[in-house]
Structures are given as C-alpha cells and as structure tokens.
Backbone as JSON, one array per atom type, in Angstrom:
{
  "sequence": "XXXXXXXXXXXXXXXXXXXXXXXXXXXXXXXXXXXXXXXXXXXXXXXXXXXXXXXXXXXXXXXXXXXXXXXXXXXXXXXXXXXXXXXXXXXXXXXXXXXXXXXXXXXXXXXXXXXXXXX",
  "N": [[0.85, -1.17, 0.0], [0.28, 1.9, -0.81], [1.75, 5.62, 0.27], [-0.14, 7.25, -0.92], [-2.59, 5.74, -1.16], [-2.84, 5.27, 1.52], [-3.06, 8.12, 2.35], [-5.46, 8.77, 1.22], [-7.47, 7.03, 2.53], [-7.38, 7.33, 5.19], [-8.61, 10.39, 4.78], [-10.87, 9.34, 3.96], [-11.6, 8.21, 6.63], [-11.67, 10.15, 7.35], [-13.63, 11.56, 7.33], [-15.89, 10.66, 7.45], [-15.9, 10.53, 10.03], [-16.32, 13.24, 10.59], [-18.82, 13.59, 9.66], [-20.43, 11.93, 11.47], [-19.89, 13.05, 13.63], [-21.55, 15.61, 13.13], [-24.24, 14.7, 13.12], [-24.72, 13.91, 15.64], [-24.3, 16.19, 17.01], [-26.12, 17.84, 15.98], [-28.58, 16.2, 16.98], [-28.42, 16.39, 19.97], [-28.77, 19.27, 20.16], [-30.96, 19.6, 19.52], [-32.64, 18.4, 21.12], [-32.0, 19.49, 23.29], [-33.45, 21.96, 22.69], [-35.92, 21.23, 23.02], [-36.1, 20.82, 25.82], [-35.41, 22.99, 26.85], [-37.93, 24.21, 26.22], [-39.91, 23.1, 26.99], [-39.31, 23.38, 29.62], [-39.41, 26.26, 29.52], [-42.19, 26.43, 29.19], [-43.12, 25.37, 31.15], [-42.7, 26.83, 33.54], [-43.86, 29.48, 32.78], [-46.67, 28.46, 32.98], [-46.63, 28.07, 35.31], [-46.09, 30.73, 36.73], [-49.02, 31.78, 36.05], [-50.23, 30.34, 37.79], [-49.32, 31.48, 39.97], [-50.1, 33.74, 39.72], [-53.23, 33.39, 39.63], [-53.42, 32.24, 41.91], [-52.93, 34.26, 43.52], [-55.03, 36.2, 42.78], [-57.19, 34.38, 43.68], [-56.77, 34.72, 46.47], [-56.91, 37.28, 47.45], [-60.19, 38.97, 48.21], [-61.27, 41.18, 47.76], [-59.8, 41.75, 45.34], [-60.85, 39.77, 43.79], [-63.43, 39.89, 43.92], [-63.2, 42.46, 42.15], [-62.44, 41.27, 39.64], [-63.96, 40.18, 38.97], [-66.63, 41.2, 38.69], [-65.32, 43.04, 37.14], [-65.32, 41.59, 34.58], [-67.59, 40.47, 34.02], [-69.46, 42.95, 33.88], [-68.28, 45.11, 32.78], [-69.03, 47.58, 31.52], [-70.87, 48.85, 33.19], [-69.5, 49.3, 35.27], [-68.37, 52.48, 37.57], [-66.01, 54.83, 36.59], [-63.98, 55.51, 38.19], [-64.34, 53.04, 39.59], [-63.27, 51.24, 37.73], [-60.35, 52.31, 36.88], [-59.74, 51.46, 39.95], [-59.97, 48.71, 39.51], [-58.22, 47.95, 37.64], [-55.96, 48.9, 38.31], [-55.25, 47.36, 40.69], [-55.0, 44.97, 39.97], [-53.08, 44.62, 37.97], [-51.19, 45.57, 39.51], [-50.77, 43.48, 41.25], [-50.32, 41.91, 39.2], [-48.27, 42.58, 37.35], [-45.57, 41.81, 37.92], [-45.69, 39.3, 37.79], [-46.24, 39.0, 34.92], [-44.26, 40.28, 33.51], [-42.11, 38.36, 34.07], [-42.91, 36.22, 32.67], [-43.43, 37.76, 29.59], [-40.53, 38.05, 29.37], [-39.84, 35.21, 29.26], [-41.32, 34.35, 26.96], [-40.27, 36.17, 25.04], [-37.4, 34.77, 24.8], [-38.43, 32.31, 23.67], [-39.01, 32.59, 21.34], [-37.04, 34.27, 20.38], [-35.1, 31.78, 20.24], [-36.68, 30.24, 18.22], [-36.53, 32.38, 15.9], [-33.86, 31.73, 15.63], [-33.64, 29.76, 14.02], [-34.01, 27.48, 14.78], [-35.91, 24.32, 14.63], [-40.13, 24.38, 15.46], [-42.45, 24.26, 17.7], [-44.04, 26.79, 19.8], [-44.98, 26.48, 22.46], [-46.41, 28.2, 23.98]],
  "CA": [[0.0, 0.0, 0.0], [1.73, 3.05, -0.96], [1.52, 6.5, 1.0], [-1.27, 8.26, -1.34], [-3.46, 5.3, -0.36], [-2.96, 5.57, 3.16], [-3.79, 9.41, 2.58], [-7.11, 8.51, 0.95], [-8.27, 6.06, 3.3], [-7.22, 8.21, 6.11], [-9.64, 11.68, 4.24], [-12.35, 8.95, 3.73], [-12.24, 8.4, 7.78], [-12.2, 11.65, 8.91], [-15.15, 12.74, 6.58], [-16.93, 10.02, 8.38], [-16.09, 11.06, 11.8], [-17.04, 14.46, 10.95], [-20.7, 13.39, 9.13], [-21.03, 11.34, 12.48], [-19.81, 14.32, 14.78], [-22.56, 16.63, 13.09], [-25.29, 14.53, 13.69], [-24.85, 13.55, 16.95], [-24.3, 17.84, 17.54], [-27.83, 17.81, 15.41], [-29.38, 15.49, 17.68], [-27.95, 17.42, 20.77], [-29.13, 20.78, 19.81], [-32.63, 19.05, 19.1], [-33.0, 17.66, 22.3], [-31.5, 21.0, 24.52], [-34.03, 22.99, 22.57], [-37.03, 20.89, 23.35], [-36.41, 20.82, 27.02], [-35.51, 24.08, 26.81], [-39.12, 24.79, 25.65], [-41.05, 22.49, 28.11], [-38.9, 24.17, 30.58], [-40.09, 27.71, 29.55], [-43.75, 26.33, 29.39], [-43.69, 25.46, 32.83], [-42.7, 28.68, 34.16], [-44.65, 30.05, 32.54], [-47.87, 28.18, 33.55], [-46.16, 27.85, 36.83], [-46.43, 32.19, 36.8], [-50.09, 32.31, 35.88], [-50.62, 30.2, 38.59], [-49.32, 32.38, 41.1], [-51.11, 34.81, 39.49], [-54.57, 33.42, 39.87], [-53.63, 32.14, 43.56], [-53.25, 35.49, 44.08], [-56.45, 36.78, 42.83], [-58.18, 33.62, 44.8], [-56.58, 34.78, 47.71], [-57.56, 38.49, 48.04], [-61.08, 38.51, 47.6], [-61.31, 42.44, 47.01], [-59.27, 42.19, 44.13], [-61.32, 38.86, 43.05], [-64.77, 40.72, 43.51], [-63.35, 43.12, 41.21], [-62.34, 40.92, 38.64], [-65.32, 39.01, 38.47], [-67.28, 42.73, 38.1], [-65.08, 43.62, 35.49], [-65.46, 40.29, 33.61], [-69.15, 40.38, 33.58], [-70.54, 43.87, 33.32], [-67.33, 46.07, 32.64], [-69.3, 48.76, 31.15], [-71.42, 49.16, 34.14], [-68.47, 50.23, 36.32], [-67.61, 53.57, 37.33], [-64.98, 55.32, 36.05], [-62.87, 54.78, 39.58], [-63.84, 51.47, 40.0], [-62.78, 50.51, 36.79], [-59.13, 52.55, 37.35], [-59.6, 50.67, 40.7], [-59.63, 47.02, 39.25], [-57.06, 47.88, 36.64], [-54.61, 49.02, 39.17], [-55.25, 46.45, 41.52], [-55.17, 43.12, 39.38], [-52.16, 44.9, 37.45], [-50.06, 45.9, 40.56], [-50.46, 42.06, 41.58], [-49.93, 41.01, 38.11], [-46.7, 43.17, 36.93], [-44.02, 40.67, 38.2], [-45.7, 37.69, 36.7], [-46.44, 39.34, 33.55], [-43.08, 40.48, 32.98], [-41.39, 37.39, 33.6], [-43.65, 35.56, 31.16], [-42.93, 38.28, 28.65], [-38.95, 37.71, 29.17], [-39.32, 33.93, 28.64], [-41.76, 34.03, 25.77], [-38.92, 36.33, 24.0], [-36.42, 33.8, 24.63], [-38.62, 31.01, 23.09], [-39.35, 33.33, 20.3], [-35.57, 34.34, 19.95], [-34.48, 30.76, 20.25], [-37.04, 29.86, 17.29], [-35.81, 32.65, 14.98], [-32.06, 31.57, 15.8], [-33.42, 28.63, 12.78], [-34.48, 25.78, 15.17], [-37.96, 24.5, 14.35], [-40.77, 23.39, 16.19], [-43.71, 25.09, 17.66], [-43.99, 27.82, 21.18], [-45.75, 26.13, 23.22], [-46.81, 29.14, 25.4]],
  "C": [[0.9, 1.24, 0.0], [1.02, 4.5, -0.25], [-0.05, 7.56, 0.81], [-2.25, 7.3, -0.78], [-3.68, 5.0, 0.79], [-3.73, 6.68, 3.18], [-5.07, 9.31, 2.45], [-7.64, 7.76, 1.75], [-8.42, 6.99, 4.57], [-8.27, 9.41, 5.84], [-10.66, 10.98, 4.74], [-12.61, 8.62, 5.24], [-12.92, 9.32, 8.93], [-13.3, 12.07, 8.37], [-16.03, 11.97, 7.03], [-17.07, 9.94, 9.63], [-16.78, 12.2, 11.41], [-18.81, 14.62, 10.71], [-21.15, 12.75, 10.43], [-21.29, 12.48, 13.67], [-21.29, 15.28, 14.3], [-24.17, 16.39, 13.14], [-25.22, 14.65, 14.81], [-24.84, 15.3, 17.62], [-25.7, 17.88, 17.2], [-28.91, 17.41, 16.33], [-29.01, 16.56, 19.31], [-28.57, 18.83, 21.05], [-30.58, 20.83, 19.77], [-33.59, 18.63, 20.48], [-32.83, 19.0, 23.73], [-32.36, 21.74, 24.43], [-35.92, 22.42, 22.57], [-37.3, 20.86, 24.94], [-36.05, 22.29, 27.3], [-37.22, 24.93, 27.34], [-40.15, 24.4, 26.51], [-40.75, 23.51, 29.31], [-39.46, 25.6, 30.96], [-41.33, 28.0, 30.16], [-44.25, 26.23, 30.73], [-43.62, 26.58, 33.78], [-43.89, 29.72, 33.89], [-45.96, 29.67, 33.35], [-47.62, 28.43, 35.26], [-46.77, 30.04, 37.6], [-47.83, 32.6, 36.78], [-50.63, 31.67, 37.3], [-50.79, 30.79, 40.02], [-50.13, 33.5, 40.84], [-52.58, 34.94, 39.96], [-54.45, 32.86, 41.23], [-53.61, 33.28, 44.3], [-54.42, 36.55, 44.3], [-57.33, 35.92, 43.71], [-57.79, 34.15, 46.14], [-56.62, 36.36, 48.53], [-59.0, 38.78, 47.15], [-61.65, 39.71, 46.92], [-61.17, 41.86, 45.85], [-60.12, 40.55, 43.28], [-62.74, 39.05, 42.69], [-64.54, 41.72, 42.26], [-62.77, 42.55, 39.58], [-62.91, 40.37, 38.07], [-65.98, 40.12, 37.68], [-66.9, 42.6, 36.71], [-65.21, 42.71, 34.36], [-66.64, 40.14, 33.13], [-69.74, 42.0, 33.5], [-69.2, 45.03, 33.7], [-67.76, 47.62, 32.67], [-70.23, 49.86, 31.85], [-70.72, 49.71, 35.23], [-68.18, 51.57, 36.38], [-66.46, 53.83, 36.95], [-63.59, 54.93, 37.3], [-62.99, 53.14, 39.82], [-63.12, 50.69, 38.76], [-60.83, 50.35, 36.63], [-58.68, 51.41, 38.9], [-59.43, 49.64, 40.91], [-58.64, 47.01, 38.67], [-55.37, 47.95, 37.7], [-54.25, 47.8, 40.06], [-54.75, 45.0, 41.04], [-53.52, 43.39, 38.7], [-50.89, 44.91, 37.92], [-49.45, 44.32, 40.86], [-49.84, 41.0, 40.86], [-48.23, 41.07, 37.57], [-45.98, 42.36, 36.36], [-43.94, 39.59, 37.27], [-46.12, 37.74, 35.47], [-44.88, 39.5, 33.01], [-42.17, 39.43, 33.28], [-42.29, 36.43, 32.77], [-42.62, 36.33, 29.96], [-41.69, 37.97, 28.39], [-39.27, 36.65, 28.69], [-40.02, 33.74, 27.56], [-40.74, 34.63, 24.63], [-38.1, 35.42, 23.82], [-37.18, 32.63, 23.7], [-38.56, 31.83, 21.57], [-37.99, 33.81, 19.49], [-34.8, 32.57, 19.57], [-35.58, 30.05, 18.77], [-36.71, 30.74, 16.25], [-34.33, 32.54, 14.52], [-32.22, 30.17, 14.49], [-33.8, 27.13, 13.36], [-36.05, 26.0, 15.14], [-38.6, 23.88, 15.36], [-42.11, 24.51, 16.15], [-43.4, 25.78, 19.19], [-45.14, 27.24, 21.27], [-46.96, 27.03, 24.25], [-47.69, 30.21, 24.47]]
}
C-alpha cells in the first residue's frame, strides 16, 4: 500500500467522523431545545398560577375581577381605574417574567431551530 493510499483512506475516515460528529451535535441541539421549551412552558404556567392564587386569595381584588369580567361597562370610572390598578399591581411581576421567557422562546425559534412555542 503506498503513502497516497494511506492518505485517501485516512480523508475517507475523517469525513466520516465528521458526518457522524454533526449529527450527533444535530441530535444534541434538538433535544437541549425541546427541554428548553417544556422548561419555559412550565414557568410560565407555573407564573399564571401564582397569578390566579393570588387573585383567589384576596377577595377584594377577586370581587373586582369578576365585576369587570361580567358587566365592565357598568363600572364607574374609579372602579374601573380601581380594578385595573389592583389586578395589574399584583400582576406586573408575573407578567413580565412571562414576557422575558416568551422572548427567549421566540428568539431561540428565529435563531433557525424548528418546532412550535408552546406558550
């Protein structure tokens, strides 16, 4: 066997390590960005939950969300400022970390990986 066919045999292994290496990165990347995504989802739900344990658990602010849910347009002008502030103040936190992690899913699906946002 003379040196050039060593060389060629030798090319034709590494081009099959590297086709092996880029699945197995493929698969990798596939798998990080699905638990990724469950991961998000649960936070998320995990956030609304505190959210609505919060409204179950002050009943003000659950009288006024019922109101505003069923006859909005019947509210005064203060009570209406008065539910908005109230449900909003409580909400804020767990609105704005939603918002952060739905960007990230939303960033992490225009970065070219597919699937679907769960949230």
């Amino acid at each position: 066997m003379t040196l050039d066919q060593l060389a060629n045999i030798g090319e034709i292994i590494g081009s099959i390590a590297v086709i092996v290496s880029i699945i197995y990165l493929a698969r990798q990347i596939r798998t990080n960005t699905e638990a990724e995504r469950t991961s998000t989802y649960q936070a998320v739900v995990s956030d609304f939950g505190a959210l609505n344990n919060t409204m179950a658990s002050t009943p003000e602010l659950s009288y006024m969300f019922v109101q505003a849910m069923e006859d909005y347009h019947q509210m005064s002008s203060d009570e209406k400022k008065h539910a908005f502030l109230r449900y909003f103040s409580n909400a804020s936190i767990t609105l704005k970390t939603c918002i952060i992690k739905i960007k990230r899913v939303i960033l992490t699906k225009m970065s070219g990986q597919v699937g679907n946002v769960s949230c």
